[in-house]
N, C-alpha and C positions, 0 to 999 in steps of 0.2 A: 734872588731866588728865581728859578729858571719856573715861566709859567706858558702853558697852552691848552686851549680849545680840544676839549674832547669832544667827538661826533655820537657820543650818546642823545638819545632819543629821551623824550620826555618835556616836561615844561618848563624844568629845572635849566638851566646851563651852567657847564661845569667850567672851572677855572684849573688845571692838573700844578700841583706841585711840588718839587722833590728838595726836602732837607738836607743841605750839609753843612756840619756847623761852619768851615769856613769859603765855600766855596759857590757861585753861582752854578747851576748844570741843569739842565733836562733829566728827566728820573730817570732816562733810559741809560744815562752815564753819571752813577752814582761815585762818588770820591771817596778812600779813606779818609775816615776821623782826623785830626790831628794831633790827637792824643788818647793812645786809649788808654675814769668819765663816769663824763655824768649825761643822765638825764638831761632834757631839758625840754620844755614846752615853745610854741610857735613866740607864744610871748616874752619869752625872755633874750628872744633874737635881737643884737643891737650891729644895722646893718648902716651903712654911711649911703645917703644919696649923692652923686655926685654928676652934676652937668656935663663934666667934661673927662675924657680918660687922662691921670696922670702921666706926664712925660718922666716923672722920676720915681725912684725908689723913696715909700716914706719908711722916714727915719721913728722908732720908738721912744715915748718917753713915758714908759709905763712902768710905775714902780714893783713893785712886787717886795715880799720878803723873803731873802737867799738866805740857806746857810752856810756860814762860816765857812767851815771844812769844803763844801761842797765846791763854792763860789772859788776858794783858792784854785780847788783844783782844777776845776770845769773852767771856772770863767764866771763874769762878774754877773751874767745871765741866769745861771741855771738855779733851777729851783727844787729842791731834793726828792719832793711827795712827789714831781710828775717825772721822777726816774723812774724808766720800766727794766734797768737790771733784773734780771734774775727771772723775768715775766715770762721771756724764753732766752735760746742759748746766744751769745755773742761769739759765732766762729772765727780765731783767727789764724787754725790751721786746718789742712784738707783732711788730715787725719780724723778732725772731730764731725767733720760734716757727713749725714748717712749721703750712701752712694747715689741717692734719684735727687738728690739736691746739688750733689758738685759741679754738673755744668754752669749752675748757676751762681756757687759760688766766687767762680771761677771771674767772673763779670761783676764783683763785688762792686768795684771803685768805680765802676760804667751806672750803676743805679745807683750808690755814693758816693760823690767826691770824700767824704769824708765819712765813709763808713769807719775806718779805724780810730778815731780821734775820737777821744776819752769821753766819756765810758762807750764808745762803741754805737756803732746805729742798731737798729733790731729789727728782724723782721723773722714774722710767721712762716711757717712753709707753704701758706697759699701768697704772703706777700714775697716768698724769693722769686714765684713766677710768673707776679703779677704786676711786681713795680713798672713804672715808667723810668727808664734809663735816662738820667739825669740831665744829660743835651736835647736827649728830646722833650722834656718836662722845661727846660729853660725857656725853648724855640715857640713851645704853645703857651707859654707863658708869656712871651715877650707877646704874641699875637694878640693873648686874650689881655691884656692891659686894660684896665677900666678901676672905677671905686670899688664896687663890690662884687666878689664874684664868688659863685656857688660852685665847691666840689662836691657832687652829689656820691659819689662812693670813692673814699679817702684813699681807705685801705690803710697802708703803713706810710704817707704821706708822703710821696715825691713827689708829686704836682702839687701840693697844698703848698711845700715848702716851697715850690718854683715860683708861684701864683704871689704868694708874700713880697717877695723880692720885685713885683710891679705891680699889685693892684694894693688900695686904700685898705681893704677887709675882706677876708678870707673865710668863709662859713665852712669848714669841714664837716661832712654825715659820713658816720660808719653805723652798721648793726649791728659789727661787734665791740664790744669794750676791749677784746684783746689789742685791734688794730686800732682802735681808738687811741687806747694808750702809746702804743708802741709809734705811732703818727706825732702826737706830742714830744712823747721824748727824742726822735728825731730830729724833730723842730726845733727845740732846744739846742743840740749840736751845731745844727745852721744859725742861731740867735736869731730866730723867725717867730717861736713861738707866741709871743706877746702877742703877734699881727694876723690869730687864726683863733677862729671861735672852733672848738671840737663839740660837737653837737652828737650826741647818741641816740640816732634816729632812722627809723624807715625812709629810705628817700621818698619812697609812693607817697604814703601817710604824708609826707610833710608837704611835698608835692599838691597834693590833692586838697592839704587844709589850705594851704596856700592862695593856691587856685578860688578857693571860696570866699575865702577871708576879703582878697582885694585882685577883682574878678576886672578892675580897669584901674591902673596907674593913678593915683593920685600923691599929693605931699603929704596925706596920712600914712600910703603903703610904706613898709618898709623896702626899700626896693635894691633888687637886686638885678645887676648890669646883666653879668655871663652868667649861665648856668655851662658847667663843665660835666660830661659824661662821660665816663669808662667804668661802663657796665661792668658785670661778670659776663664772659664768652662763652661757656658751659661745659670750659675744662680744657686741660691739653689736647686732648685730642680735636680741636676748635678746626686744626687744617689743614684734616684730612676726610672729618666725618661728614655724613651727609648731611644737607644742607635743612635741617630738620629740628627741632624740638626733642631734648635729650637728656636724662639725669645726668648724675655725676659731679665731679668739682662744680664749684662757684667761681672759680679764678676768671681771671683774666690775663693767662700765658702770653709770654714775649718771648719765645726761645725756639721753639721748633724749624727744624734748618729747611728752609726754600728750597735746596738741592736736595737733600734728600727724601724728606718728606712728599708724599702725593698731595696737591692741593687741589681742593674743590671749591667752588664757589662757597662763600659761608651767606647765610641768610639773618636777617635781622631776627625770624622766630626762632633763634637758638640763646637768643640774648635772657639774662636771667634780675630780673626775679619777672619780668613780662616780657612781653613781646616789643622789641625795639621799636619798630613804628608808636606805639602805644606810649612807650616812653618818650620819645619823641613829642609826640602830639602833648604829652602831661606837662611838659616842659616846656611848651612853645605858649600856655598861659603863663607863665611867669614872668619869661622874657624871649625877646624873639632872635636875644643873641646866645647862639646854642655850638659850643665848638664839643662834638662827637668822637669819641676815639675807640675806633674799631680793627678790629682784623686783618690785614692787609688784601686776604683774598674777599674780601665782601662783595659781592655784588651791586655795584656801583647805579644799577636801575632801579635797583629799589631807595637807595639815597635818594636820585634825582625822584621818583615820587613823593618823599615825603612833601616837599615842598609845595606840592600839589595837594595832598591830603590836610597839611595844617594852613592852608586857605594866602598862597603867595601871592602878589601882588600881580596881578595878569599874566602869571605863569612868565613875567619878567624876571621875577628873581631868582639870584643864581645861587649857587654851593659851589662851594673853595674845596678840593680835595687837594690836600697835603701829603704826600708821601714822608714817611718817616724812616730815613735808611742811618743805620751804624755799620759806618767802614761797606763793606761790600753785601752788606743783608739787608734787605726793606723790613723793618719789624711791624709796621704798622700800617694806617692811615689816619687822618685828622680832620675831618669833615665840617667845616667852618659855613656857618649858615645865619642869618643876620645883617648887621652892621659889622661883623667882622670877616668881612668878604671883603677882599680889595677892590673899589671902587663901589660898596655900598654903604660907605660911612656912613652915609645920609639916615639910612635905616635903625643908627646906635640911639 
């Protein structure tokens, strides 16, 4: 992974990085792809401490009760009550999809490998353009590797499902029970489900109880490694509108084209349900390894402050910006702050 020294200013220093699933490169020479609930309280959180970050994939021995019919079909995993058929539509021609969703459908098998495999993945119409595209949920997944790590807004589960596949336990938060569900029964398709707690909750609220509950690390705390963030952006039009606090969707859009589209700086006060610094700062009591997934146009000075604002270590430490490109588009960035900075392990 091609990395350099950016000359941004501030206390931070930045580490630049550009993803390509098979390729080392500098961002500036991105490569083609190679292929293209319930309830629950703080207390009934069962999180795994773990000293050290797993080097493998853990394996499930969680029983559960399948049914019959189901299990033949699906697979010796699935469990019938957390099927969300029918919750919304499963497209699997163009014809059935309304027209402000077909670019997106169009990219189906880029945000699921295995969108079509029985009964189908599902996603809302803020989750067709809000997923995390599947190689890039693997790449931040592979990074954030640890025992337990926190996806604080799920959504329809493509980075929860990534996050399974390397880390011990998996706390997913949604506020809605649509994406709640539709998260699990995805997870079920991947055979991940067992290894995700789906949590129907405010991230703030929980955040905050959090925060009070166990305000300093102990082997009482429940404790949790990564906290993972992708916020809502505050809608498609995230990158072109001014840089500003704005109604409208809650998404967090992946699609709007870098050529065509006018990009402006985006700012962390457009982030929703608060203000991203805010978020930031809420999150950096929990734990102080925080991998951020934002906008590609963000403004990269306001990142290097946070680190400044939630009290760095003599303005020594740094932030890992990650670029997230598919095929010839940058859709993202990945803002890694922590122990999960290359060369600040020491910090996990």
């Amino acid at each position: 992974m091609g990395r350099k020294k950016s000359g941004l200013s501030g206390l931070a220093q930045f580490a630049m990085a550009a993803f390509t699933p098979t390729t080392t490169l500098p961002a500036a020479n991105p490569v083609e792809e190679a292929s293209s609930p319930q309830p629950a309280t703080l207390d009934e959180l069962q999180t795994t401490t773990s000293a050290e970050r797993p080097t493998k994939k853990r394996k499930s021995n969680k029983g559960a009760a399948i049914d019959a019919s189901a299990a033949s079909e699906y697979g010796s995993g699935w469990i019938e009550k957390y099927d969300a058929t029918g919750l919304v539509p499963h497209y699997s021609k163009p014809s059935q999809v309304p027209t402000h969703l077909k670019k997106y459908f169009w990219q189906r098998n880029r945000y699921f490998s295995l969108y079509s495999s029985p009964p189908g993945c599902l996603l809302d119409e803020e989750g067709w353009y809000s997923v995390t595209p599947e190689l890039i949920a693997d790449q931040i997944a592979e990074r954030c590797r640890c025992g337990t790590i926190l996806d604080a807004f799920c959504g329809v589960g493509g980075n929860a499902i990534a996050f399974a596949k390397t880390c011990e336990r998996v706390i997913a938060l949604d506020i809605s029970p649509t994406r709640l569900a539709l998260a699990r029964h995805n997870a079920q398709i991947y055979g991940v489900a067992d290894r995700i707690e789906f949590i129907l909750a405010d991230y703030v609220s929980f955040a905050k109880i959090y925060a009070e509950r166990w305000p300093n690390p102990s082997a009482e705390a429940r404790q949790i490694d990564v906290v993972f963030l992708s916020p809502p952006w505050g809608g498609p039009s995230y990158i072109s509108s001014p840089s500003k606090a704005r109604p409208g969707s809650s998404a967090t859009p992946a699609e709007p084209d870098l050529e065509t589209d006018a990009v402006s700086d985006y700012s962390l006060d457009s982030i929703r349900p608060i203000h991203g610094a805010e978020l930031f700062l809420l999150s950096r009591k929990i734990t102080r390894n925080i991998a951020y997934f934002l906008p590609r146009n963000t403004d990269l000075v306001e990142i290097s402050n946070l680190v400044e604002q939630s009290g760095g270590t003599g303005g020594q430490e740094m932030v890992e910006v990650e670029e997230e490109w598919m095929g010839s588009k940058l859709k993202a960035l990945t803002c890694y702050f922590g122990g999960l900075v290359q060369g600040q392990e020491g910090m996990f």
